[in-house]
C-alpha positions as CSV (number, residue, x, y, z in Angstrom):
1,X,5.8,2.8,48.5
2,X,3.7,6.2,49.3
3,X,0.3,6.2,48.5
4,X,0.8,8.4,45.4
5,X,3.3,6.0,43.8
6,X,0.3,3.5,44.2
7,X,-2.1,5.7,42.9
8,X,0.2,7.0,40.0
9,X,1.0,2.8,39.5
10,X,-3.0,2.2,39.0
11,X,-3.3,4.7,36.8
12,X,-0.4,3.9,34.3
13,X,-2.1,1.6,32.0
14,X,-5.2,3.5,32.1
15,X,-5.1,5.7,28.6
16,X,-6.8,8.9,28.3
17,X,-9.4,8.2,25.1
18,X,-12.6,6.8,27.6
19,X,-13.0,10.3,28.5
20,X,-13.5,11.6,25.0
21,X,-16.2,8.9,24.8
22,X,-17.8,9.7,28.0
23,X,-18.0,13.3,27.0
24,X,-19.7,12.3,23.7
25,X,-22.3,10.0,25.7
26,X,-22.6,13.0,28.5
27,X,-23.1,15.4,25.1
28,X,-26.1,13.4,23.7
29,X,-28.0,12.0,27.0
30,X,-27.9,15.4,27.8
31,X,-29.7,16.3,24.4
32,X,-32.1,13.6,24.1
33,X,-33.1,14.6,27.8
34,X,-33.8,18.0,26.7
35,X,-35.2,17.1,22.9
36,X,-37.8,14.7,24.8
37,X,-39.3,17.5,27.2
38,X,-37.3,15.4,30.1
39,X,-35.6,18.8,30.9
40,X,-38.5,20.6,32.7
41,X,-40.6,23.7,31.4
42,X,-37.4,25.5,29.5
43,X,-35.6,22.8,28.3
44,X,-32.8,24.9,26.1
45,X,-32.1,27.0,28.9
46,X,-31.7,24.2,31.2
47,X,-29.4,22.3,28.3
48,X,-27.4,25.5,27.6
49,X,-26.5,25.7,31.3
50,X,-25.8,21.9,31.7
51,X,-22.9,22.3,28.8
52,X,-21.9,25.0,30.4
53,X,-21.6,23.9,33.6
54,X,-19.8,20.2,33.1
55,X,-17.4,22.7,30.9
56,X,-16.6,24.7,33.8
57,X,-15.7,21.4,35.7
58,X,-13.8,19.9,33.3
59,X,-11.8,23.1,33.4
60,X,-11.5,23.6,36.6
61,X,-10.3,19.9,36.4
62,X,-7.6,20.6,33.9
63,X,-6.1,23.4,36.3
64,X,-6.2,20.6,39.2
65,X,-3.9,18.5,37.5
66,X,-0.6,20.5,38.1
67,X,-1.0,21.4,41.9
68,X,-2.1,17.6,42.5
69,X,1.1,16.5,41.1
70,X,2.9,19.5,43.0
71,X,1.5,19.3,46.7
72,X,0.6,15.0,46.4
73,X,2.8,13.5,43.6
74,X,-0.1,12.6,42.0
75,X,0.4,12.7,38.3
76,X,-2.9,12.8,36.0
77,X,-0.6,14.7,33.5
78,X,-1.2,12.2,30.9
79,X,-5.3,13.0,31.2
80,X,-5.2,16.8,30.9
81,X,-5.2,17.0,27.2
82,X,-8.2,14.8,27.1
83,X,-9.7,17.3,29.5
84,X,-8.8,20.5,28.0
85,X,-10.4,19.1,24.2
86,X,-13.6,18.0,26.4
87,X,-14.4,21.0,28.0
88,X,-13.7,23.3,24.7
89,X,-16.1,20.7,22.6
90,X,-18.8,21.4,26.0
91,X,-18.2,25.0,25.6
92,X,-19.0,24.7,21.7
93,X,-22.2,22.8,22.5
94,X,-22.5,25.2,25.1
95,X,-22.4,28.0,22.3
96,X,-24.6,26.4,19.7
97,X,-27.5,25.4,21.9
98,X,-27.3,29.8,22.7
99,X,-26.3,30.5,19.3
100,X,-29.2,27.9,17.3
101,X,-31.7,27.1,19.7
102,X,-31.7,29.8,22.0
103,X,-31.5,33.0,20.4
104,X,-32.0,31.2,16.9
105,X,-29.9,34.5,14.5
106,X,-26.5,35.4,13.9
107,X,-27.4,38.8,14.2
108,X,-28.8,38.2,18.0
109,X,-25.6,36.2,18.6
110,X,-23.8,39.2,17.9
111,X,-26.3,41.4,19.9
112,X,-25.7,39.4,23.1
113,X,-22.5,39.6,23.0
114,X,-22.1,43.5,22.3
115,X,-25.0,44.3,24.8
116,X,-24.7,41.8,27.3
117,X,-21.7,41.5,29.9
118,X,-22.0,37.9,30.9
119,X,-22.4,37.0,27.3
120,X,-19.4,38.9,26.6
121,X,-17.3,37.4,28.6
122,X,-18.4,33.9,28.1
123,X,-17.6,34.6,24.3
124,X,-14.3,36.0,24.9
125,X,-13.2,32.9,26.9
126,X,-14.6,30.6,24.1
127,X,-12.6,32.8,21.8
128,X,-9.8,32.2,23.6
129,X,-10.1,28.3,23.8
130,X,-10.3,27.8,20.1
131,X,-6.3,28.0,19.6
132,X,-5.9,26.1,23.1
133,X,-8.2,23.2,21.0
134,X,-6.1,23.5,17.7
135,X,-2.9,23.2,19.2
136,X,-3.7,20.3,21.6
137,X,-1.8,17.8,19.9
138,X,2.1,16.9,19.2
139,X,2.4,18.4,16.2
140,X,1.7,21.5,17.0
141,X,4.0,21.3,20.2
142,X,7.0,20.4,17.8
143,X,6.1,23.5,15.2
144,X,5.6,25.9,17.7
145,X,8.6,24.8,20.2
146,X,8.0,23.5,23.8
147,X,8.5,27.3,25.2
148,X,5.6,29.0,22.5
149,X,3.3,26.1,23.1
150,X,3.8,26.5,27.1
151,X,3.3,30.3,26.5
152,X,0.3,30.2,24.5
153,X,-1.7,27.4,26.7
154,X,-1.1,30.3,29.7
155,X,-4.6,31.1,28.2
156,X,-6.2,28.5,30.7
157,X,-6.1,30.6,33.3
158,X,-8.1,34.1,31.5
159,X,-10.4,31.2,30.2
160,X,-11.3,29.7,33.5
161,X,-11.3,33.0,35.2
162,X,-13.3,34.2,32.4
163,X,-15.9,31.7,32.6
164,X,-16.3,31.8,36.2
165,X,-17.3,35.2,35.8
166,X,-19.4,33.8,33.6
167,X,-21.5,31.8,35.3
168,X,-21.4,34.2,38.5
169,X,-22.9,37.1,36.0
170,X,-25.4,34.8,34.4
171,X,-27.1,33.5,37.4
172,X,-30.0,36.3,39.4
173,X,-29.5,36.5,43.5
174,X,-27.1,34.9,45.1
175,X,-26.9,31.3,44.9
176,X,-23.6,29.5,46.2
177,X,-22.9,27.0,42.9
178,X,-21.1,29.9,41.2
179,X,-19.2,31.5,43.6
180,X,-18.3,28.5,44.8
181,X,-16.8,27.3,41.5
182,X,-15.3,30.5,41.3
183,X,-13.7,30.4,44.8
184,X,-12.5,27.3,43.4
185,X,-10.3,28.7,40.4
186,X,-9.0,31.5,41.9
187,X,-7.3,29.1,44.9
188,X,-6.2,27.5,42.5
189,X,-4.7,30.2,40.6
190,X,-3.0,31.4,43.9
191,X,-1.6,28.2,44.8
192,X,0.1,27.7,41.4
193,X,1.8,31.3,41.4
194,X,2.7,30.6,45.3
195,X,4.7,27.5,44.2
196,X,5.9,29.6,41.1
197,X,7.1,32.0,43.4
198,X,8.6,29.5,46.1
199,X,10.1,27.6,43.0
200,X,11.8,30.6,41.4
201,X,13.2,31.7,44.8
202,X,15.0,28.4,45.5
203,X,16.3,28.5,42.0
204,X,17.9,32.0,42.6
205,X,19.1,30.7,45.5
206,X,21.1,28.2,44.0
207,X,22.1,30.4,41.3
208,X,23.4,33.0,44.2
209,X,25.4,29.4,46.0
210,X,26.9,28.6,42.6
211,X,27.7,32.0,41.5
């Protein structure tokens, strides 16, 4: 047995739902922390950034799953939906504490996000992950069709792309966090269209042997 049978053995029984309550707990320490001046001299900022940040990770986690399995065997398949709904409900708290507690006005909101590049594109990739959140579950795999719902949850990869600029635009000098999360995406980005590309080339391969 390799090692990623073994690995893929431990985690069979373990189910997906603890991460939706370690988000939660993650969501309000975080808060708390913040609400009880625990969260140094600008405490919103700091909580803004600290949703945003765990929802980059979590993304950037989702997108892991596939080349894993691909390059290892390593299947966390069954934990990427988990992820995926995590990270959209960090990006929302992510949003609100800008939206309520940062800039405090809808008309402000709308402001940053006409006026401000980073902003922009932040909002465009939360935009984008609301009908990756909606249609997270079966039933919307078996309305839309296996080939739709495939199609339409393509939007990962703008999203993380999108929020990588993000945090890159947001941040003043040159610090190595965000380019380093960037980096990040964008191998992993390449190393799924490689394998796309490898993978579509042995199938017309075989389509040239039977033909």
């Amino acid at each position: 047995m390799t090692l990623s049978q073994r690995i893929n053995g431990w985690l069979r029984p373990v189910p997906a739902w603890p991460l939706y309550i370690l988000t939660a707990i993650y969501t309000v320490w975080m808060f708390y922390l913040a609400a009880t001046g625990q969260m140094g001299v600008e405490p919103i900022n700091t909580l803004e950034r600290e949703y945003g940040e765990m929802a980059l990770k979590l993304l950037i986690a989702g997108l892991i799953v596939t080349p894993l399995r691909t390059w290892t065997g390593v299947n966390l398949v069954k934990f990427r939906r988990a992820i995926g709904l995590c990270a959209f409900f960090l990006v929302l708290a992510h949003f609100l504490v800008f939206a309520i507690l940062d800039v405090q006005s809808l008309g402000r909101v709308v402001t940053e996000v006409i006026e401000r590049p980073y902003v922009t594109v932040g909002f465009v990739a939360f935009v984008l992950l609301i009908p990756l959140a909606v249609t997270s579950n079966n039933r919307s795999i078996r309305k839309l069709g296996p080939v739709r719902w495939r199609n339409l949850h393509k939007l990962t990869y703008p999203v993380a792309v999108l929020s990588g600029l993000h945090y890159v635009w947001l941040v003043k000098g040159w610090p190595i966090e965000p380019f380093a999360y960037m980096a990040v995406i964008l191998a992993l980005l390449v190393l799924r269209l490689k394998w796309t590309r490898i993978r579509g080339w042995f199938g017309a391969e075989k389509g040239d042997a039977r033909a």
